[in-house]
LUMKOLNU-987233 format. One record per atom (N, C-alpha, C): residue in three letters; x negated, y, z negated. Coordinates in steps of 0.2 Angstrom, whole numbers, plus 5000, padded with zeros to 4 digits. Layout:
residues N
AlaXYZ/...
***
This chain:
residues 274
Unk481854594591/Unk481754534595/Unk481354544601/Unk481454594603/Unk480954604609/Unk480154614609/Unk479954654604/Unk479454664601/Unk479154594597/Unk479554544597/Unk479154494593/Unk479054434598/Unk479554454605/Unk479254404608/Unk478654444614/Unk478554494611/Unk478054534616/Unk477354514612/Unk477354504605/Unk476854504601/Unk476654424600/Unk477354384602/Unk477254304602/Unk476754284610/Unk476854314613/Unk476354314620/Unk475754354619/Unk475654394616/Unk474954444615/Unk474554394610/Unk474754374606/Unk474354334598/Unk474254254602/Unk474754224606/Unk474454164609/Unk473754184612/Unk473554224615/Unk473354244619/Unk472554244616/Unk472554244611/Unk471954274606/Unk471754224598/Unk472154174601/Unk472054124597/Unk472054064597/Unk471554014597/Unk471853934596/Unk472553904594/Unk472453954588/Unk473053924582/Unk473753974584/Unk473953994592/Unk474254024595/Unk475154004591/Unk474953944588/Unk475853924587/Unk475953964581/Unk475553974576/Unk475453974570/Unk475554074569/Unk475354114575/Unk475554184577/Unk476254164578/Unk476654124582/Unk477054134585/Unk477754104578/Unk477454074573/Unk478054074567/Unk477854144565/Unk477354154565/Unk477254224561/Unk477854294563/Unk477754294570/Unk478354334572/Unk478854314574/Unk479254274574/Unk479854244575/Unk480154244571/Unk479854244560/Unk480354214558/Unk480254274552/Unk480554314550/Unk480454374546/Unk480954374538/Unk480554324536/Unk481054314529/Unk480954374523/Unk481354364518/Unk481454414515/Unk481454374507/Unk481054384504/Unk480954374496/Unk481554384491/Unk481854404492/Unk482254474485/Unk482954454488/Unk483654434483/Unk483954424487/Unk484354484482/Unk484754524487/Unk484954594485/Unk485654604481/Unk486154524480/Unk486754524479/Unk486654454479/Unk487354444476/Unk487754364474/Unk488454364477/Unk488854304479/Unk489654324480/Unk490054354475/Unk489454344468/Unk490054374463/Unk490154434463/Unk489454464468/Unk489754554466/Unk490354564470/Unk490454514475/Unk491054514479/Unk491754494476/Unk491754464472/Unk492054434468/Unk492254364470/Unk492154334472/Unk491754254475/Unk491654204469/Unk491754184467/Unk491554104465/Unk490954074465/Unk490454034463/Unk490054004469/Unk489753974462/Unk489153924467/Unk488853864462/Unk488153884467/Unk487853914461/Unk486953894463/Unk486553844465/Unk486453824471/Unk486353774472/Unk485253764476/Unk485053724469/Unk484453684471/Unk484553634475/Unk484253614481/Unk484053534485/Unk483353554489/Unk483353484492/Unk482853454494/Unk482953454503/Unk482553484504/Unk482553474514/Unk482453404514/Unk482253374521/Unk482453314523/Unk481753294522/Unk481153334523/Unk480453324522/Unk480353324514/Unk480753354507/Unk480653354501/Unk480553414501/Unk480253484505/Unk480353564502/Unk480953564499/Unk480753614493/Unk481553634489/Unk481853714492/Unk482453694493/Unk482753734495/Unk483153774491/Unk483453844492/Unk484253874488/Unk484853864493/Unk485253874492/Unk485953894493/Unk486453914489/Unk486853924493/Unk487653934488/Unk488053894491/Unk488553894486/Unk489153844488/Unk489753874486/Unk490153894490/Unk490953914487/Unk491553864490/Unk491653854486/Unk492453814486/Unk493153854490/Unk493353814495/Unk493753844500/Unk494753814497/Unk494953804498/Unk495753804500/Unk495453704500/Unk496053654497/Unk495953574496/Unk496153594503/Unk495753514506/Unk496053494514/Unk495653544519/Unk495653604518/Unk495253634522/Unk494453614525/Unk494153624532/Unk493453594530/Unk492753654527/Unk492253624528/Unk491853674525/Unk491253664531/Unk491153724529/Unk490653764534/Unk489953774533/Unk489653734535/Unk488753734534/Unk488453784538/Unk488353874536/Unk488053914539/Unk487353914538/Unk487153934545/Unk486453924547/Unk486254014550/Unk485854044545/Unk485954114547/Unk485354134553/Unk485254184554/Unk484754204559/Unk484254224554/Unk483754254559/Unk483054244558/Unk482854284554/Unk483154354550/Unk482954374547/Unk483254384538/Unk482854424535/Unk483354414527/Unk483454354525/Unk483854354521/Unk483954304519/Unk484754294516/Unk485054234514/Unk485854234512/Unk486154284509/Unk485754334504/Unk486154374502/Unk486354434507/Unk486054424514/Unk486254494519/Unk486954484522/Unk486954404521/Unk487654374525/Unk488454354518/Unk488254414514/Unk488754394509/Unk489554414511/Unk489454474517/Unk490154494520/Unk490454424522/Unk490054394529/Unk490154354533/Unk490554294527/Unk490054274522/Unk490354234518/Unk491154244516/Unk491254284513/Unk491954304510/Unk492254304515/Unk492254314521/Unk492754334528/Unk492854254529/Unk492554224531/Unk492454124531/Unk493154094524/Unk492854114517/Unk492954114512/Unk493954114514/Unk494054194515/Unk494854214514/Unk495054174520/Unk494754134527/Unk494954094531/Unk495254024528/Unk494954034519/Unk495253954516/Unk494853904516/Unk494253924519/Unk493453884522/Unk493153854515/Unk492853794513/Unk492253794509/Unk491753824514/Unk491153854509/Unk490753894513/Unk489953844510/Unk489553824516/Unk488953804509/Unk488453844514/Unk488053904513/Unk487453934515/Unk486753924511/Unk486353924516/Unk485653884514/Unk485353944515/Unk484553944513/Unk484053994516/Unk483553934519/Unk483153924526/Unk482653904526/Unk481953914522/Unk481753864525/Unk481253864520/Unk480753944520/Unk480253954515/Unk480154034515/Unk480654074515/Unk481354064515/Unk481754134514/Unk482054114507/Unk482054194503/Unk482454204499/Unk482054174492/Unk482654114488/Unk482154074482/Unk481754004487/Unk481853984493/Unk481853934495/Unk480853924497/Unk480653854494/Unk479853864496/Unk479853844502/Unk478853844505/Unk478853844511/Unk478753884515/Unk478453874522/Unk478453914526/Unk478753904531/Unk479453924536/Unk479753914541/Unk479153904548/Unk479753854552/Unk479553834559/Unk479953804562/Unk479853794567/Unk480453744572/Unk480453704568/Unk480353654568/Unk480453584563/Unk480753604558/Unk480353624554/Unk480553654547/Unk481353674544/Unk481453704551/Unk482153734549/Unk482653664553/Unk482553624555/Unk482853574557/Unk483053524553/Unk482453514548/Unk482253484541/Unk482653494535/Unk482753574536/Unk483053604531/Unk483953614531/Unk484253604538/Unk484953594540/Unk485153544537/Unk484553474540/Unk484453414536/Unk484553404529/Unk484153424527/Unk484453424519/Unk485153444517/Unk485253504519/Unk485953554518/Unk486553494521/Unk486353464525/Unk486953414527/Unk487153354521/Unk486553334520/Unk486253284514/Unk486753294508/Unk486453344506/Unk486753384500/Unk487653374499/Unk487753404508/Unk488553414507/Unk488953354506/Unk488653294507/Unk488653214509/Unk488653194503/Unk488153214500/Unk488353184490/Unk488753214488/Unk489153274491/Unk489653294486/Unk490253284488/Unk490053224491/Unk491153194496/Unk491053204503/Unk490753274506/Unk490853294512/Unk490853254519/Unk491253204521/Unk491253194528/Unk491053234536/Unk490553204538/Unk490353274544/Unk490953254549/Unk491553214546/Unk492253254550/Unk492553274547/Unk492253334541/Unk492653364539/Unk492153434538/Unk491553434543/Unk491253494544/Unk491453564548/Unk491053584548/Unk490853634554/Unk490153674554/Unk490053664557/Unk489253704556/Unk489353774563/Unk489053824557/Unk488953864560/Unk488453914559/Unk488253944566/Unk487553964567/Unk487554034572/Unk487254064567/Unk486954134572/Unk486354164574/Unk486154154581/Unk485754194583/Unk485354134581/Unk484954144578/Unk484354104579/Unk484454024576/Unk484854054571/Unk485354004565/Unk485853964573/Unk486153974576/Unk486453934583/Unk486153874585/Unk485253904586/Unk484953854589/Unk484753784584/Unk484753784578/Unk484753774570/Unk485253714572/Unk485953754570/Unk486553704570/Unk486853664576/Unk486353674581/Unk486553644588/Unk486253564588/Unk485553574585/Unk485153534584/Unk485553464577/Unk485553514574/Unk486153464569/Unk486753424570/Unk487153474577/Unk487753444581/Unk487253354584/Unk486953364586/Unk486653334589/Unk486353244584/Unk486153264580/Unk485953234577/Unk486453184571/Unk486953244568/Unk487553224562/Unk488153264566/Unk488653244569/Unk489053254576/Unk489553304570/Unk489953344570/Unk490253374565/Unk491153394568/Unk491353404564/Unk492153414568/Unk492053464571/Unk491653514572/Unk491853564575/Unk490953604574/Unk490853654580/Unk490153704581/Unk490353754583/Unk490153794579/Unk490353884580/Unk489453904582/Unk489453934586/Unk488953964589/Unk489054034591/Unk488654094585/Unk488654154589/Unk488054194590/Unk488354224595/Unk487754264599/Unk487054204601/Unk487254174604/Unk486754104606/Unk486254104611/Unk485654104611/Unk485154114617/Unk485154054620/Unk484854044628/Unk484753984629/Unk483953944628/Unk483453974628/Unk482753954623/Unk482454004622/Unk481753994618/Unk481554064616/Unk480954074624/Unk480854034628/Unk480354044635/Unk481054094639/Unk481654034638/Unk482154094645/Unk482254184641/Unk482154194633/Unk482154244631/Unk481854304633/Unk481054254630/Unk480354294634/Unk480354314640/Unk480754274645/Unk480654294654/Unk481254364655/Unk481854354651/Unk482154394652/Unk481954464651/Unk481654464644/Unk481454544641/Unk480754584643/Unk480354514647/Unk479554544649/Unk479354484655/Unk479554484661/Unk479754444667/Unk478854434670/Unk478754484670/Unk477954494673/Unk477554474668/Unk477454494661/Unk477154464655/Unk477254384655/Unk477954384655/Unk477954304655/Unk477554274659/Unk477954274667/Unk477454234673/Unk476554214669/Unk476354284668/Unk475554274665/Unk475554224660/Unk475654244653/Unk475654234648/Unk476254174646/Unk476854174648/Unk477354114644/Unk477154054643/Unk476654024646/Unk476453954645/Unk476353944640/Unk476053994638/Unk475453984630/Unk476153974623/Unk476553974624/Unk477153994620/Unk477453924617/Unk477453894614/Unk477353834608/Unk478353834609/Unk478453884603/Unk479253874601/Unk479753854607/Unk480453824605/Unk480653814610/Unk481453824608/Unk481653784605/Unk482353804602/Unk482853814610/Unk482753754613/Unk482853754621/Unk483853724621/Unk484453794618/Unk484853774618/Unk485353734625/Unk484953764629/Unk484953744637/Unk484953664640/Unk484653634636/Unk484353584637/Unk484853564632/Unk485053554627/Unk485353514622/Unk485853514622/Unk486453564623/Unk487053564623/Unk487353524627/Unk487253494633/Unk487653464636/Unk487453384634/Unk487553364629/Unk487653304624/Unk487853324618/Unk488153374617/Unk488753404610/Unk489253344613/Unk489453344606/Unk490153294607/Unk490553304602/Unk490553404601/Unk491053404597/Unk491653464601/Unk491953484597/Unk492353524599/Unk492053594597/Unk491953654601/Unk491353714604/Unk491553774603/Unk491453844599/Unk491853894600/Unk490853934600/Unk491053954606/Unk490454014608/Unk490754074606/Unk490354144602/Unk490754214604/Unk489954244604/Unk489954304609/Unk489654344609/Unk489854414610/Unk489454454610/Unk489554554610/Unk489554544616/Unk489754604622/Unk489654644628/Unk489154674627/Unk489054704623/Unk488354754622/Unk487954734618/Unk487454674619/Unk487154624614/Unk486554664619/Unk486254684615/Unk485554714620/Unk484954674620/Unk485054614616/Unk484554564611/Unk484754504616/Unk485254474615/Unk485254434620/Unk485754414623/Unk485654424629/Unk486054464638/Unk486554394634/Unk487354434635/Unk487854404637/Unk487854324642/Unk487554334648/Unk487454274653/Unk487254224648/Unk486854234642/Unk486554174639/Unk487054124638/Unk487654164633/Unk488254114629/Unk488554084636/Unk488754124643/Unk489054114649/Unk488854054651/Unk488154034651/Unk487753994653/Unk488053924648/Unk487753924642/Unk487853884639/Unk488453854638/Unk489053924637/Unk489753874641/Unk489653844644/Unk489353864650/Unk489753814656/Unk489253754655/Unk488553734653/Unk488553684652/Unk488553634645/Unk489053654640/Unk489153614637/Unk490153574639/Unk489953524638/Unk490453454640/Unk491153474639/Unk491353494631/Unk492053504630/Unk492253464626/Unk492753474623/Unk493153524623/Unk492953604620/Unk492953674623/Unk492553694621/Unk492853774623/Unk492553854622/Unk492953904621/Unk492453944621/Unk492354004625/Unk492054054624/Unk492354114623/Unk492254154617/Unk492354214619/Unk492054284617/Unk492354324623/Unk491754384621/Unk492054424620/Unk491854484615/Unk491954534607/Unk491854594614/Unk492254624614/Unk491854714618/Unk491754754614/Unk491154774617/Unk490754834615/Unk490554814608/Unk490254744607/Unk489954744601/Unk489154684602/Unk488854734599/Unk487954724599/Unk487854674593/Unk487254644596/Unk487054584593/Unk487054574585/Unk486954614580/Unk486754644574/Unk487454654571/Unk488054674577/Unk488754704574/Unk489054654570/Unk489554664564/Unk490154614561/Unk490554614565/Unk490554554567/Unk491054534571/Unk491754524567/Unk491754514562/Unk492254494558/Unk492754554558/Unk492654614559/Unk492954664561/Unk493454674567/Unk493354634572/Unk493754614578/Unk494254574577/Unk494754604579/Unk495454544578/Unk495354494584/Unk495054514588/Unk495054454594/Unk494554394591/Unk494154424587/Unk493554364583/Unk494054324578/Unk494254364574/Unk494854324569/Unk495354274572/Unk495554304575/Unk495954254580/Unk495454164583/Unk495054204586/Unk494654134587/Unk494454074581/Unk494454114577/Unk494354064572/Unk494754024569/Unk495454044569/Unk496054034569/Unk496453984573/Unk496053984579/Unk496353954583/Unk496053884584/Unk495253904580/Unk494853834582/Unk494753814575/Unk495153844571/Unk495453774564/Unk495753754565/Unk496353794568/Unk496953744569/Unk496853674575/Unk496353674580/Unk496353624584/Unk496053584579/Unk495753614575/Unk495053554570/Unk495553534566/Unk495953544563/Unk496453514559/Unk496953484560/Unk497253504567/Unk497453454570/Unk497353384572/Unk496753394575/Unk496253324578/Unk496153274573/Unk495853324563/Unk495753274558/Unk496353244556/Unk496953274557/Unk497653234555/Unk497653184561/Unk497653184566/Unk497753144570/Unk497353054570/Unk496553074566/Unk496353014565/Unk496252994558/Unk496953014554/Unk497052994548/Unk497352934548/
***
């Protein structure tokens, strides 16, 4: 991350088509996808749709526990679905339906990713979930890392029972200024993308669980801190120790527990406006 937004300030700097460098380095998909849930032993439905613009998209879809909600994962910036198949199963044994997409250019999915693009393409995955029953008060969306900024924007626009945000930055400029502060000053203006989690979260109007690493060397702790305090509520931060931005969090009992703790408020709340 740091190298990309060192090279996203360098490449604007040398080119009109300054935005056009800056998906370049930002968004690092991956063609080949290296597994299925079945090698995990998972269930699942191959799923062709259409983003909100018509690009055709892939996903998976696995079937969770009746009555439980399902969870629209929005991954980070690099690879593609098949790198997130742990994450999937761990969601999966929570009794979750799981429905994971690839933006557009990753994986089987066409197209070339962008801020828009990928906001397009949540869009569709929402769509999708919507023709097959799914009430978005019977969602959750959840986003990592770059995938956060993704599903925040979604919050936003199709309100969900619930948003899981991990390792969250507050935009890609406050990123920039954090990792190259002198570079910035110069240089940040030129800087197109924005993914301004800062600015959007305090119009969430769902129920919030933030977690990030103590040793997240990619993006400073303060970030999630920040955007707790100003997203409205009902809402939950918590921090993972000693685990870097890249780590399974699913390996922490205190991670498992949060998630635990914010289905059962989410299936509380949905019984209560039954």
């Amino acid at each position: 991350m740091r190298l990309l937004l060192l090279a996203i300030l360098l490449l604007s700097t040398i080119s009109p088509a300054g935005a056009m460098f800056e998906d370049s380095f930002l968004y690092f998909p991956d063609s080949e996808l290296i597994a299925t849930p079945a090698e995990a032993g998972v269930v699942f439905d191959d799923v062709t749709f259409p983003a909100a613009d018509g690009t055709r998209l892939h996903g998976w879809f696995v079937a969770g526990a009746a009555k439980q909600p399902v969870v629209l994962y929005c991954h980070g910036n690099a690879g593609n679905i098949s790198q997130r198949i742990d994450a999937l199963v761990q969601l999966h044994r929570l009794g979750l339906s799981v429905f994971i997409f690839d933006y557009r250019g990753y994986g089987k999915s066409a197209g070339n990713p962008s801020e828009a693009g990928t906001g397009q393409d949540a869009l569709g995955a929402f769509a999708w979930l919507r023709q097959q029953g799914w009430e978005a008060s019977r969602m959750i969306y959840f986003g990592r890392s770059l995938g956060a900024a993704v599903a925040l924007q979604m919050a936003l626009e199709q309100p969900p029972a619930g948003l899981v945000l991990e390792t969250p930055f507050t935009s890609i400029a406050e990123l920039g200024r954090h990792h190259y502060p002198l570079l910035y000053r110069v240089l940040g203006w030129l800087v197109d993308l924005e993914y301004d989690n800062a600015r959007k979260i305090p119009a969430v109007k769902t129920r919030l669980l933030i977690t990030h690493g103590t040793a997240d060397t990619i993006v400073p702790q303060a970030m999630a801190e920040r955007l707790y305090h100003l997203a409205p509520g009902p809402k939950r931060l918590v921090l993972l120790a000693d685990l870097g931005h890249n780590d399974n969090f699913f390996g922490s009992v205190a991670y498992r527990q949060a998630w635990n703790t914010f289905l059962t408020a989410i299936m509380a709340g949905h019984e209560s406006n039954l």
